[in-house]
C-alpha positions in Angstrom: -33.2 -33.7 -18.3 -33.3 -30.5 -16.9 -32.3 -27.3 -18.4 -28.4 -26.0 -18.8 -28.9 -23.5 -16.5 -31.4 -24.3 -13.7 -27.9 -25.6 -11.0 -26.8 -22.1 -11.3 -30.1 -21.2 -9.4 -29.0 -24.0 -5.9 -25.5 -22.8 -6.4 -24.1 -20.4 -4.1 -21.7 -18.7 -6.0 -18.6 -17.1 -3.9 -15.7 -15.0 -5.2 -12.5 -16.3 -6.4 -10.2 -18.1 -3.9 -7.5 -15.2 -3.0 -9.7 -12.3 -4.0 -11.9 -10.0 -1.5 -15.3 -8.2 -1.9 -15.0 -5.0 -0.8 -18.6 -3.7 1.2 -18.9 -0.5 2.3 -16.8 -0.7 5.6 -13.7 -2.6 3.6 -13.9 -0.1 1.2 -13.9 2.5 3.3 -10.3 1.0 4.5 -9.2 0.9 1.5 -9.5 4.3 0.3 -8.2 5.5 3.4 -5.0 3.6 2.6 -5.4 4.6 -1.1 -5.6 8.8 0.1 -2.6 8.7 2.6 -0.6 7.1 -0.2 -1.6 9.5 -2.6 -1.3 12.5 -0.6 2.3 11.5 0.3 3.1 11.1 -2.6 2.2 14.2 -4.3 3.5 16.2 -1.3 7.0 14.9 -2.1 6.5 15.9 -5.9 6.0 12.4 -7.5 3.2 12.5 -10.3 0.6 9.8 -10.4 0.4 7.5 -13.3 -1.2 4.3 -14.3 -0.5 1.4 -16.9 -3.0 -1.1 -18.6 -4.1 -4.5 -16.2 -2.6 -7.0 -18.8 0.6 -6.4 -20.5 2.0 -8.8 -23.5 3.4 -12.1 -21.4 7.1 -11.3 -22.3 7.3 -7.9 -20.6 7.8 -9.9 -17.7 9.2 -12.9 -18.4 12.3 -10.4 -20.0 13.2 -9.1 -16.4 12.3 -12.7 -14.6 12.4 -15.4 -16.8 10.3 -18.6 -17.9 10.2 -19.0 -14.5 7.4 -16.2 -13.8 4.8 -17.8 -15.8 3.6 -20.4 -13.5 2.9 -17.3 -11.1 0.9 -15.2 -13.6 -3.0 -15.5 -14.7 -1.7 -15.8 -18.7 -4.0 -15.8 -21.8 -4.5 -15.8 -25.3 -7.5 -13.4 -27.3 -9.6 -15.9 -28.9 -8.7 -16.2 -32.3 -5.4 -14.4 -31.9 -1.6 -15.9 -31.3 -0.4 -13.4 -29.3 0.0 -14.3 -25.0 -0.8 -11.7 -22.4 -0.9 -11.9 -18.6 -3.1 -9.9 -15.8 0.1 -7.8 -14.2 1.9 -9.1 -11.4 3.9 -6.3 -10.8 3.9 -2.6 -11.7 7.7 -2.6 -12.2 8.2 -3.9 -15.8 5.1 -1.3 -16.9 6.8 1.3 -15.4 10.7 0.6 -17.3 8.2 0.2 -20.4 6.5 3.6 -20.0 10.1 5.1 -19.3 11.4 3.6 -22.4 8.5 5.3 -24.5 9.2 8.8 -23.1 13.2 7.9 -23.8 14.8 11.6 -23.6 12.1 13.5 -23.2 11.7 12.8 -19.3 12.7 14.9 -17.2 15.8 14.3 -14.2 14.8 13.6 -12.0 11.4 11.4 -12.7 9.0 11.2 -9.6 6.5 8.7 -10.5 4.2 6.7 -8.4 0.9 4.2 -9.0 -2.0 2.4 -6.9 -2.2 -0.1 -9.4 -4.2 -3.6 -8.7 -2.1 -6.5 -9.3 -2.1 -10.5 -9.3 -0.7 -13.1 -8.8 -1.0 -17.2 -9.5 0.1 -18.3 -6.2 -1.4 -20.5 -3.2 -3.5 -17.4 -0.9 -1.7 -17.4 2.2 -1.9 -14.9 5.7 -0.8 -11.5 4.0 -0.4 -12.9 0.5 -3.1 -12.4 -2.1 -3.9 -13.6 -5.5 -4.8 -9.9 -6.1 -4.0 -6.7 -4.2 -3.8 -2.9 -4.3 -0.3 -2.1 -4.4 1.6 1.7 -3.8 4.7 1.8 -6.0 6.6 4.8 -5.9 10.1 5.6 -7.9 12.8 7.9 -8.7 14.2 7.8 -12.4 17.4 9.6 -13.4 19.3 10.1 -9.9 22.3 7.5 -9.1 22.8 9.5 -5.5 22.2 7.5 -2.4 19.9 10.5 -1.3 17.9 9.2 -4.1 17.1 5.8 -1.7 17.1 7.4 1.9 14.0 9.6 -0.4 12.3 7.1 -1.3 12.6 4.9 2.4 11.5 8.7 3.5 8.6 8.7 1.6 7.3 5.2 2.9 8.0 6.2 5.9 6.0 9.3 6.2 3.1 7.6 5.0 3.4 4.8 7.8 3.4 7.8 10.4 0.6 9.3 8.9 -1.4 6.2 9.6 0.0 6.1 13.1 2.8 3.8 13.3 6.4 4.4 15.2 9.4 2.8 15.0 8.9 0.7 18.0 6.0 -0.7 15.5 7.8 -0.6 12.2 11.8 -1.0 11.3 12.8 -0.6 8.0 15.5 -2.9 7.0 18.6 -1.8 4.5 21.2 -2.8 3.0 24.0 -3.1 -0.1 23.7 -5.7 -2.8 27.3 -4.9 -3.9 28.8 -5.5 -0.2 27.0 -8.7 0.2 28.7 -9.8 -2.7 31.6 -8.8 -2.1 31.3 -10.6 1.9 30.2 -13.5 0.5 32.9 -13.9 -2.2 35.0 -13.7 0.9 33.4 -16.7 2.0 34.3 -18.6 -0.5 30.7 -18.8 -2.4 31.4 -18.9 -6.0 30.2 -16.0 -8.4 27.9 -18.8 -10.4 26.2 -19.4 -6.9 25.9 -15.7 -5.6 22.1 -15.6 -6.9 21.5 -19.0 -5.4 23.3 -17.2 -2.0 21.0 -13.9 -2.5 18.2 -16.5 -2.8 19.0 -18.2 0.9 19.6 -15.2 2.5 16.2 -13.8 1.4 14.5 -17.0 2.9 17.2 -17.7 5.7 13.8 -17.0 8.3 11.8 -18.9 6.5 13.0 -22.1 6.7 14.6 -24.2 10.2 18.4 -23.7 11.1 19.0 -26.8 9.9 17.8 -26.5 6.5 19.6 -23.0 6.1 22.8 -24.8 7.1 22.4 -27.8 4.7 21.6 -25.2 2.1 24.4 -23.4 2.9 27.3 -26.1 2.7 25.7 -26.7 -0.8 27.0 -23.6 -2.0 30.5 -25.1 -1.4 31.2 -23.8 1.9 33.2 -25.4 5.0 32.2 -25.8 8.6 33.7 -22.2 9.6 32.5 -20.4 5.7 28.8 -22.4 7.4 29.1 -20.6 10.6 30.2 -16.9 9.0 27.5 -16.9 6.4 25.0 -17.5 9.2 26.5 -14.8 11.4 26.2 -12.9 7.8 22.6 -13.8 7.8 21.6 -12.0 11.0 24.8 -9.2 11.3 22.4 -6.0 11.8 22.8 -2.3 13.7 20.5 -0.9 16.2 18.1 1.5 15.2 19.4 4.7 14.1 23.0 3.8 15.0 26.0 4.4 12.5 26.6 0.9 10.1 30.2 1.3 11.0 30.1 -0.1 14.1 29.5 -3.9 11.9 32.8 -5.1 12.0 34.3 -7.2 9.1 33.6 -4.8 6.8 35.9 -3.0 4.4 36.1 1.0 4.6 34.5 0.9 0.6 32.1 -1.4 1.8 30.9 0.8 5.1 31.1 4.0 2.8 28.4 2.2 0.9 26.0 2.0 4.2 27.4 5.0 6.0 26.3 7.4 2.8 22.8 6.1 2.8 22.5 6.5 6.8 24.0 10.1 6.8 21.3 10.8 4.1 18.4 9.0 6.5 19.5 11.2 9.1 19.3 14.4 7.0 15.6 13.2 6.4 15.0 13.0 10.3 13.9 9.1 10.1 17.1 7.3 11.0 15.6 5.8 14.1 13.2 4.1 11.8 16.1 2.7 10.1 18.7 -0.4 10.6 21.6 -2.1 8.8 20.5 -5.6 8.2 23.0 -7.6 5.8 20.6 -10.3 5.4 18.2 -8.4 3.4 18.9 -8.5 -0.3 15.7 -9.0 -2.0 15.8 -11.8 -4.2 15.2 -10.5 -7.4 18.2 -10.2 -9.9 17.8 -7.2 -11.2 18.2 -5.1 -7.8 21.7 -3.6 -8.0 22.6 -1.6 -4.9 20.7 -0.2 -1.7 17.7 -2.8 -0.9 15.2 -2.3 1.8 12.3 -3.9 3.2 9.6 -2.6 6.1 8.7 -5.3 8.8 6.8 -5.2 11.8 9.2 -5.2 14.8 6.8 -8.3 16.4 7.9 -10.3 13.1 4.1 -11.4 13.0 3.5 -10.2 9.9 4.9 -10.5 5.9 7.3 -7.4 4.7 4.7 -4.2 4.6 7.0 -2.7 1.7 9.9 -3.7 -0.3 12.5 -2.0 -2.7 15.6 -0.7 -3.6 18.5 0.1 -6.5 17.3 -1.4 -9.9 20.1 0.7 -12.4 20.1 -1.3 -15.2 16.0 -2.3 -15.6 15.1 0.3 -18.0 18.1 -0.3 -20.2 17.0 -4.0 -20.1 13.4 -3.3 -21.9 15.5 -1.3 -24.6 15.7 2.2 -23.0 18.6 4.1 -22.7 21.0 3.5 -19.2 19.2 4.8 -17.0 19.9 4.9 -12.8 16.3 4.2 -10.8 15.1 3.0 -7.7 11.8 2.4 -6.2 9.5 0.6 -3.7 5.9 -1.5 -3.4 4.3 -1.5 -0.5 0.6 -3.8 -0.6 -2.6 -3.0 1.3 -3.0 -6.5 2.5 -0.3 -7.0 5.0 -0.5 -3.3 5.8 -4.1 -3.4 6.7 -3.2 -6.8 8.9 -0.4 -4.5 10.5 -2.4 -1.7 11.2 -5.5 -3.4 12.4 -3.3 -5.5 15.0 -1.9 -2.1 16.4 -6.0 -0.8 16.5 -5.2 1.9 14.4 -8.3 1.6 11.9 -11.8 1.1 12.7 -13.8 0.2 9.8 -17.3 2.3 10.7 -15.2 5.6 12.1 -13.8 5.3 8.2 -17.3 5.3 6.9 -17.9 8.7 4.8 -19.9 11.3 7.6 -23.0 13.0 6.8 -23.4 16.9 7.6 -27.1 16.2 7.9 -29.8 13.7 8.3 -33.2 14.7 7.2 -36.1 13.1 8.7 -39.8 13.1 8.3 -41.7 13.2 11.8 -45.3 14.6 10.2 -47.3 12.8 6.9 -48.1 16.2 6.2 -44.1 17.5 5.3 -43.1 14.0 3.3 -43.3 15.7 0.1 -40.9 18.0 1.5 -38.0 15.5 2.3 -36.3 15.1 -1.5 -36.6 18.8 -2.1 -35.1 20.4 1.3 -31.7 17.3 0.7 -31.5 18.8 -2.8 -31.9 22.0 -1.7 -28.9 20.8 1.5 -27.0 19.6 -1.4 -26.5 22.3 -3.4 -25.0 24.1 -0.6 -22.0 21.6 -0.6 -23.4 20.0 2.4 -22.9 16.4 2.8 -27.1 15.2 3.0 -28.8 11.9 3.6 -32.2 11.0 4.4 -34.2 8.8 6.1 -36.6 5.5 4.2 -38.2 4.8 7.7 -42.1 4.9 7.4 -42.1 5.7 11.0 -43.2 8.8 12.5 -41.4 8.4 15.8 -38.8 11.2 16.3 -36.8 9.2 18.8 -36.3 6.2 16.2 -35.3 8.4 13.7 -32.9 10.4 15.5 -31.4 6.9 16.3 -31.2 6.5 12.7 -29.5 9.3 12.3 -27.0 8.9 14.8 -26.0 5.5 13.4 -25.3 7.0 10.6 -22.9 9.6 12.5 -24.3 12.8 11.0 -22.9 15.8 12.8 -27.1 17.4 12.2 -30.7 16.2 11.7 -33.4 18.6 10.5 -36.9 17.0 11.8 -39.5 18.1 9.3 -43.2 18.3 11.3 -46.3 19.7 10.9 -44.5 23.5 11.8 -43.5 23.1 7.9 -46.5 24.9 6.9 -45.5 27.6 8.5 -41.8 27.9 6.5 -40.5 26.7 10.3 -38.3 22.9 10.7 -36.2 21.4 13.9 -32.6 21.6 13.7 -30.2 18.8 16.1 -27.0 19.2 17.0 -26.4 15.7 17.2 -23.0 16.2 19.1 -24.2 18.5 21.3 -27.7 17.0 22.3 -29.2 20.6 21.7 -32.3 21.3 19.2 -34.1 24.7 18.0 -36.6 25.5 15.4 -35.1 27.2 12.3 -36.6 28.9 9.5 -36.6 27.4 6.0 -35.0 30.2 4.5 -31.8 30.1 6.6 -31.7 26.6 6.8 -28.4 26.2 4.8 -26.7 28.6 6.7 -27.7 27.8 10.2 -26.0 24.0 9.6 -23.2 25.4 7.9 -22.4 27.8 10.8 -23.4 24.7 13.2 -20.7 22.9 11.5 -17.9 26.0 11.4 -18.2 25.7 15.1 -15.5 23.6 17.5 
């Protein structure tokens, strides 16, 4: 019989279904994603922070239920009785980590996190079993300025990347005044979450199916036909919610507060009244929003809203809040449909290549990058055995350096070759003002 572990050496091993290896290009994406977030972030005033990757199994089942635990990677410490689960969501850490600071945070809190997250779920176009994720949040502040902030902030970071509204719509709406409309209808307070639910998936599912779905909540042929007309009620971009009729003047206050407050942040033409969107989960309590592509190709990009009553659910004191997620995944989809990232233009860009065209100055190539290098410059060099300028200049272009230095038998004499590589032009340079020639060759337009 042959040993235990002579398969492993036919198999081809290959990363988890629903997971990604990141190579240098890929990464390079996703740090660009990861430094726009951040940098919008901290430019509005919100304060990084970060949780642990597993959290005990009932921090989420609390806000979600026994439901939740078919969609999370759950485990138990060998040897140990107590049940933990790789985080799904950044939510529940962040109500935690509020409920430890209890009085002592400041109002408002401005918190957000890059956090990886997973999930136990069939991989699907846009949906993961693990992602990065941006969540950013506002603790402490019940004003509906507090939710056009936050759409403001996701906003800014999708025009930073390059997107417009004719790309990108963001979606709002009320929890309360769907409520209330559907109560109207006739739904049933016990079936409200099951009529939140629909609505959430009403284009996800044929006509037909909504409309069978929708009679089972204990509607007639005409409640039917005004919950569907409920479904897809929406405003243009940018125009004022109280042109939706059917609505009461509490209920349009409700919308028309949040849209005078997207207009004070300039970004109402980003913005639309849709009354269909109401995020499924239970614990949202007012304003929800979610960011689609206008093509409707694509999954949500972000998603969030009013969640009032979550930190007083994991113990903590009563406590207003709202906040958003937004995942690379989709966002890269988005993004790379519109051409707006090219992997190897992402690719961190050398100040200088050094290069070795004379046996004679090899010795010379480790100390002159170390000596590049200590003058803050960005320095690589080349492996090539090859002598031949012209090859490794071509190296050194596909490696986009802005300069080469060319090291050749003028070495001797304290004397290298300096390339401007965008400017096709070369000179010799003397050793001792090497650092500053590149450095002035790279002040330069």
């Amino acid at each position: 019989m042959a040993a235990s572990g002579s398969s492993s050496k036919s198999h081809a091993f290959q990363a988890p279904r629903g997971t990604r290896d990141f190579f240098p290009p890929d990464m390079a994406v996703r740090r660009h994603l990861e430094e726009c977030w951040r940098h919008t972030s901290t430019h509005w005033g919100f304060q990084e922070i970060e949780g642990p990757t597993f959290e005990h199994l009932d921090l989420y089942t609390v806000k979600s239920g026994p439901g939740i635990v078919s969609e999370l990677f759950s485990f138990e410490r060998s040897g140990g009785d107590t049940t933990y689960a790789l985080r799904a969501e950044f939510t529940p850490t962040l109500a935690r980590m509020a409920v430890a600071k209890g009085n002592s945070l400041p109002v408002p809190t401005k918190w957000f996190s890059i956090p990886c997250l997973f999930r136990a779920e069939r991989p699907q176009r846009g949906r993961l079993r693990e992602h990065v994720q941006w969540n950013v949040d506002i603790l402490g502040l019940a004003d509906p300025s507090a939710d056009a902030e936050l759409i403001s902030v996701a906003v800014a970071a999708l025009d930073r990347l390059g997107l417009d509204p004719s790309q990108v719509q963001v979606k709002y709406s009320h929890r309360d005044v769907v409520a209330r409309l559907l109560s109207g209808l006739g739904v049933p307070e016990e079936k409200l979450p099951t009529a939140f639910e629909l609505l959430d998936r009403r284009d996800k599912m044929p006509p037909e199916v909504f409309t069978e779905k929708a009679v089972a909540l204990g509607l007639d042929e005409s409640g039917v036909q005004r919950f569907d007309e409920l479904a897809h009620a929406r405003t243009e971009p940018g125009v004022d919610p109280s042109t939706l009729g059917d609505l009461s003047s509490d209920d349009l206050e409700q919308l028309v507060a949040t849209h005078r407050s997207l207009v004070d942040h300039g970004i109402a033409d980003w913005c639309h009244v849709d009354l269909g969107i109401v995020r499924g989960l239970a614990y949202y309590t007012g304003t929800v929003f979610e960011i689609h592509e206008t093509s409707g190709k694509e999954r949500a990009i972000a998603g969030g809203g009013r969640y009032d009553h979550l930190v007083e659910l994991f113990g903590g004191p009563s406590m207003p809040a709202c906040g958003f997620g937004m995942g690379d995944v989709v966002l890269s989809l988005v993004l790379q449909d519109h051409g707006l990232i090219t992997p190897d233009t992402l690719m961190p860009q050398p100040d200088v290549f050094v290069v070795c065209a004379d046996d004679g100055a090899a010795d010379q190539l480790i100390p002159i990058c170390t000596r590049l290098r200590a003058a803050g410059l960005h320095a690589r060099r080349s492996y090539k055995s090859t002598r031949n300028v012209g090859k490794l200049l071509k190296e050194a272009g596909q490696h986009r350096a802005r300069a080469a230095v060319i090291l050749g038998g003028e070495l001797q004499e304290g004397i290298v070759a300096v390339k401007d590589l965008a400017a096709g032009t070369q000179h010799d340079v003397s050793l001792a003002d090497l650092e500053t020639t590149i450095l002035d060759m790279l002040a330069s337009p």
